[in-house]
C-alpha positions as CSV (number, residue, x, y, z in Angstrom):
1,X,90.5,97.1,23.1
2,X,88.6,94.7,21.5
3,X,85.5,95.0,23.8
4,X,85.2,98.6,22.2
5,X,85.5,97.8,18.7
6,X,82.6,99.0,16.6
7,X,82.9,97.1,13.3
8,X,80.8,94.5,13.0
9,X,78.1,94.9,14.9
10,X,75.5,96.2,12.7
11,X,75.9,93.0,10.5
12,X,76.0,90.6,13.9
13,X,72.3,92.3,15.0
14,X,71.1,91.8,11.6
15,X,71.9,88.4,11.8
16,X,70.1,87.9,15.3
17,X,67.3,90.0,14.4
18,X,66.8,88.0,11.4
19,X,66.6,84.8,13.2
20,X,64.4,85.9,15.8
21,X,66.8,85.7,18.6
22,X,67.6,89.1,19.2
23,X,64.7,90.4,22.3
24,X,67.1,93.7,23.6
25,X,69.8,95.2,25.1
26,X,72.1,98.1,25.7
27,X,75.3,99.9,26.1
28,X,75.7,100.8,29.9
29,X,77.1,103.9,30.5
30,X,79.2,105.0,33.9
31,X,77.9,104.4,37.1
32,X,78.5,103.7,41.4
33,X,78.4,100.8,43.4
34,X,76.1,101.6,46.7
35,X,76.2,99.5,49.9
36,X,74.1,100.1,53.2
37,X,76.9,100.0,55.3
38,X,80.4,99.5,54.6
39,X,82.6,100.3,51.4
40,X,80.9,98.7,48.5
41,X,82.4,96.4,45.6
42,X,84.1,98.1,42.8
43,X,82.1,98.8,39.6
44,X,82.4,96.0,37.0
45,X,84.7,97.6,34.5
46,X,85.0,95.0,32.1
47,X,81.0,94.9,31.5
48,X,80.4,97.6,28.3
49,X,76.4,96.4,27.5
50,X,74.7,93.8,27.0
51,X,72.2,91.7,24.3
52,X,69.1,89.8,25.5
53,X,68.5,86.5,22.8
54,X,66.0,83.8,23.3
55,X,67.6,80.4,23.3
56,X,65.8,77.3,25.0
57,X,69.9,76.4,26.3
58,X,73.1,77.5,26.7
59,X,74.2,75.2,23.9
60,X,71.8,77.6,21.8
61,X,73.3,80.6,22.9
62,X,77.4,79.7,22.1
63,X,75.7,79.0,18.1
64,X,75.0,83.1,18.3
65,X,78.5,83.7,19.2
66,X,79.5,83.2,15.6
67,X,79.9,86.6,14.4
68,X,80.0,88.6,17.3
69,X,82.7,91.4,17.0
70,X,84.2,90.9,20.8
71,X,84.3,87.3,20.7
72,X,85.6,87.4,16.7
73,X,88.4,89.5,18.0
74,X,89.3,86.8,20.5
75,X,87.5,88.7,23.3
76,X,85.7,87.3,26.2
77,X,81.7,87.8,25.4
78,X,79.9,86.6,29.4
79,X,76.6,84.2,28.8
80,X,74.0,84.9,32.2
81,X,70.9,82.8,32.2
82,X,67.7,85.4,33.1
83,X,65.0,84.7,35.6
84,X,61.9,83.7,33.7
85,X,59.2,85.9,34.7
């Protein structure tokens, strides 16, 4: 699975580090879905971590892609837009 593949990465957060882009993220281990009443949603499998990059647009943020192991691989690599606080 190409989500899981290692090689690369070290080289890719270099890269965003470098730039200035890279501001976090994390693998994201196992987990359950909670609900208040009923049966809840089925855990996201697909989801293995995440990166937080700073980017003033989406068009930004596809640039970044370039050398990303999952999306190298010909893996699909999810862009979310976060909340300003």
């Amino acid at each position: 699975d190409c989500s899981r593949e290692t090689t690369g990465w070290d080289s890719y957060l270099d890269t965003l580090r470098a730039t200035g882009r890279f501001e976090g993220g994390s693998a994201i281990g196992d987990g359950q879905s909670f609900r208040k009443e009923g049966t809840p949603a089925a855990l996201t499998l697909e989801l293995d971590g995440f990166f937080r990059v700073r980017a003033a647009n989406l068009a930004e943020v596809v640039v970044l892609l370039d050398g990303n192991p999952v999306y190298e691989a010909g893996g699909t690599v999810e862009i979310r837009e976060l909340p300003q606080s």
